[in-house]
N, C-alpha and C positions, 0 to 999 in steps of 0.2 A: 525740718526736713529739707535738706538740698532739692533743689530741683532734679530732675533728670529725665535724657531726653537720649536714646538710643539713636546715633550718627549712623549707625549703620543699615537704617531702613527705612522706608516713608514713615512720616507723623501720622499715626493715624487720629482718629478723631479723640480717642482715651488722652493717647499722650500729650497732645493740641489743649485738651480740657485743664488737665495737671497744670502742665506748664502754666496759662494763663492763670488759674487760682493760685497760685504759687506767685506768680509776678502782683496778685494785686494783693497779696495774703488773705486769701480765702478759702474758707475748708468746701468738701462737697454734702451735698445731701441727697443719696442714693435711696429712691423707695423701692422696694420689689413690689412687683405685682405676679400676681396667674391670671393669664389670659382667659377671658369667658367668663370671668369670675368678678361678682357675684350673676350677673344675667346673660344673656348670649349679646353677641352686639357691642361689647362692650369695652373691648380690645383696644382700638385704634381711640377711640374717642378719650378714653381715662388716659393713654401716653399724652396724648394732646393736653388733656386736662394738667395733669401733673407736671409738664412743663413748663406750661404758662404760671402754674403757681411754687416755682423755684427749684424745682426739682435740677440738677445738674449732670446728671447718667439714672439709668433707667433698668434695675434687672428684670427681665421675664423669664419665669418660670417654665419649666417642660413639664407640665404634668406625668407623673407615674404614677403607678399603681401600688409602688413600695418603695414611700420616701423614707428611707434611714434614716438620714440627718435634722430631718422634720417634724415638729410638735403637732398639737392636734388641730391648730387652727389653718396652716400648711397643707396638712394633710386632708382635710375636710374639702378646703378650695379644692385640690386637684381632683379630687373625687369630683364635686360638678363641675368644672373644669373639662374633664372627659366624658364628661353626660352631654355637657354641651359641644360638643365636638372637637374639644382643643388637640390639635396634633404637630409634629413639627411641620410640615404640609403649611396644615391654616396660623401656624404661628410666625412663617416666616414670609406669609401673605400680608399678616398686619404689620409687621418690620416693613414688607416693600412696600406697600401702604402709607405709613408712618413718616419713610424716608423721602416721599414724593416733595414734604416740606419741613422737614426740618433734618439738621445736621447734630442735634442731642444725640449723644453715644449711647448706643444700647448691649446690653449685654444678654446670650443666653445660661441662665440656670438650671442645669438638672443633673438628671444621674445619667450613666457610660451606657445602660442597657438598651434605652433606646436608640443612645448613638451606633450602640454596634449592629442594631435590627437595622438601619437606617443604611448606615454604613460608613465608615469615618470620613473617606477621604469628598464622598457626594453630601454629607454632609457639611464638612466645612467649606465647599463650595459652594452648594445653596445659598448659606449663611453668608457669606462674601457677597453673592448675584444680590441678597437682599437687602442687603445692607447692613447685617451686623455688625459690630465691631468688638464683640472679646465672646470670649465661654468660662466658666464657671461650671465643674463637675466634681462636686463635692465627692464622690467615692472615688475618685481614681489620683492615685497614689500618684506622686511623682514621679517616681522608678519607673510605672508604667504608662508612662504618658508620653512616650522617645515620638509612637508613629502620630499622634494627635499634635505633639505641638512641629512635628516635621509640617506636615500638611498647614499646620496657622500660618506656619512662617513663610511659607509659599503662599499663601493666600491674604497674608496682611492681618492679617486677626489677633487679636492678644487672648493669651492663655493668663486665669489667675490662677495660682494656688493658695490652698488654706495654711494657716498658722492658728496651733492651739497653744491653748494656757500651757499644756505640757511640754512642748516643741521643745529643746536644747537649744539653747543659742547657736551653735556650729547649725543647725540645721536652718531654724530661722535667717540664718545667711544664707545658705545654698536655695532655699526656698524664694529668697526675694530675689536672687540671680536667675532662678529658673520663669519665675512667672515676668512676664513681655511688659510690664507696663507698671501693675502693681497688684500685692498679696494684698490676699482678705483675712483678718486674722478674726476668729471667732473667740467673743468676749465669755463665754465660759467651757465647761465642757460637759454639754449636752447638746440636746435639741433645739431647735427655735422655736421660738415664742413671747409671749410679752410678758415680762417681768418688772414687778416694783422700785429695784434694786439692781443695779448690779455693781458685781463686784466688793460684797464685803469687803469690812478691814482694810480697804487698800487693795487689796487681790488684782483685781481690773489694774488700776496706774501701774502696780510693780509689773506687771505682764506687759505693757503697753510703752512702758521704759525700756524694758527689755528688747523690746522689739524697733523702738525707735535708735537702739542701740546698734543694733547687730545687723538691721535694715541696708540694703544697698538702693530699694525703689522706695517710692512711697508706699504708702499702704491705707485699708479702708479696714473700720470694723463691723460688722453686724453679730446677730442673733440677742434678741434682746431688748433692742433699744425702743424704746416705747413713748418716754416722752420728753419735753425740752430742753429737760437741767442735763437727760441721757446724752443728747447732740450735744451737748457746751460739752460736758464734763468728755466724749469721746474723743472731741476737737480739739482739746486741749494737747493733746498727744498722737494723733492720726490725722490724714489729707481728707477724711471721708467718713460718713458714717452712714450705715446701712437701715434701712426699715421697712420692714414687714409683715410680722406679722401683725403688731400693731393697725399699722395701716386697712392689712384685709378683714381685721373687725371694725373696723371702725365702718366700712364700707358692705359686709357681709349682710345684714338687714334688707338692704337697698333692693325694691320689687322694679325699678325700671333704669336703664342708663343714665338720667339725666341726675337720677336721686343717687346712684353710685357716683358720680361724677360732683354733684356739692356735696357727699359728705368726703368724698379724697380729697378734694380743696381742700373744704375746711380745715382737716386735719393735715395737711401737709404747712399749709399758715400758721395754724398753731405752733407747730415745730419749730416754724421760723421766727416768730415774733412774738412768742411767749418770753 
């Protein structure tokens, strides 16, 4: 994957990160998280946490009430998630929180509805004042994202868009020109969640050729990726590899923050040094 670095606007923290893994030939390891999840409290300390133990960009999730794109382990976080009060408000309290010491790129994940109850344009400005650095809105189409990514780009922010197994190549090009920094291509076509396998037969690599092919930015993949050999084998063909749901079981048991916080190590070590 060539480097690349848009002349035409500041560096932000995303494209700074790229760049640098790129110059030392290093891939990423993006874990998601949902805020508040599994205890209240627990927000700011697990970014921290997960930092310190390799992590290189960081998604946080917006809780909803009807994740589409989201398996049952997704979907269970956001439900306490919003028991414990996560909202965009206290979400982007823990980001300016967060950002008081450290400069790790964070990204928010969610669905358009609560962006539009919110309101797009005081939305991506919050997220700016607080320090975020990209969004991630798995339901909204390209086609209709003209006023969302107008306001990022006034604001600095990077938009990513999804790439599926089924994408067209002409499309997985226009896709990687439209998203600011870099596409998320989802490794199968469902939901998320943690799986065994992926990608029978080959399926995964030819999808992941494809897309290495046709790519203009870098790109990351999630949904899926659950454990060690998943990272090698996604890194082999992508900048980045996503993990989540994985991660939110591994840590969903957890009755206090400090016990949420060694079992995300843990498991984020594993990933690395297995």
């Amino acid at each position: 994957m060539l480097e690349y670095i848009d002349l035409d606007r500041p560096i932000n923290r995303i494209a700074q990160l790229l760049a640098n893994l790129q110059r030392v030939g290093r891939k990423a390891l993006i874990p998601y998280i949902t805020p508040e999840f599994p205890v209240r409290g627990v927000t700011v300390p697990l970014l921290r946490a997960l930092e310190k133990s390799g992590a290189d960009m960081i998604e946080i999730g917006m809780p909803f009430s009807d994740p589409l794109a989201d398996g049952k382990t997704i979907q269970r976080s956001s439900e306490i998630a919003l028991r414990h009060g996560a909202t965009i408000p206290t979400i982007l309290s823990a980001v300016r929180e967060f950002r008081n010491e450290s400069e790790l790129p964070l990204l928010l994940m969610g669905y358009i509805n609560p962006v539009l109850q919110y309101g797009v344009e005081r939305f991506v400005t919050d997220c700016r004042n607080a320090g975020v650095d990209g969004l991630i809105i798995p339901d909204l189409p390209p086609e209709e994202a003209e006023s969302l990514r107008d306001h990022c780009a006034t604001a600095g922010l990077s938009n990513v868009f999804l790439i599926a197994p089924t994408t067209p190549d002409e499309r997985i090009t226009w896709i990687s020109e439209l998203s600011t920094d870099f596409s998320y291509c989802v490794s199968v076509t469902g939901v998320t969640g943690t799986r065994t396998s992926l990608g029978l037969n080959g399926s995964l690599d030819g999808f992941l050729k494809r897309v290495q092919m046709h790519s203009t930015k870098p790109f990351v993949v999630g949904f899926g990726i659950a454990q060690p050999e998943h990272v090698q084998r996604v890194w082999q063909w992508a900048d980045g590899a996503v993990v989540g749901s994985s991660l939110l079981e591994a840590i969903q048991a957890a009755q206090s923050v400090e016990s949420a916080l060694q079992q995300a190590s843990a498991f984020l070590e594993h990933l690395l040094h297995s």
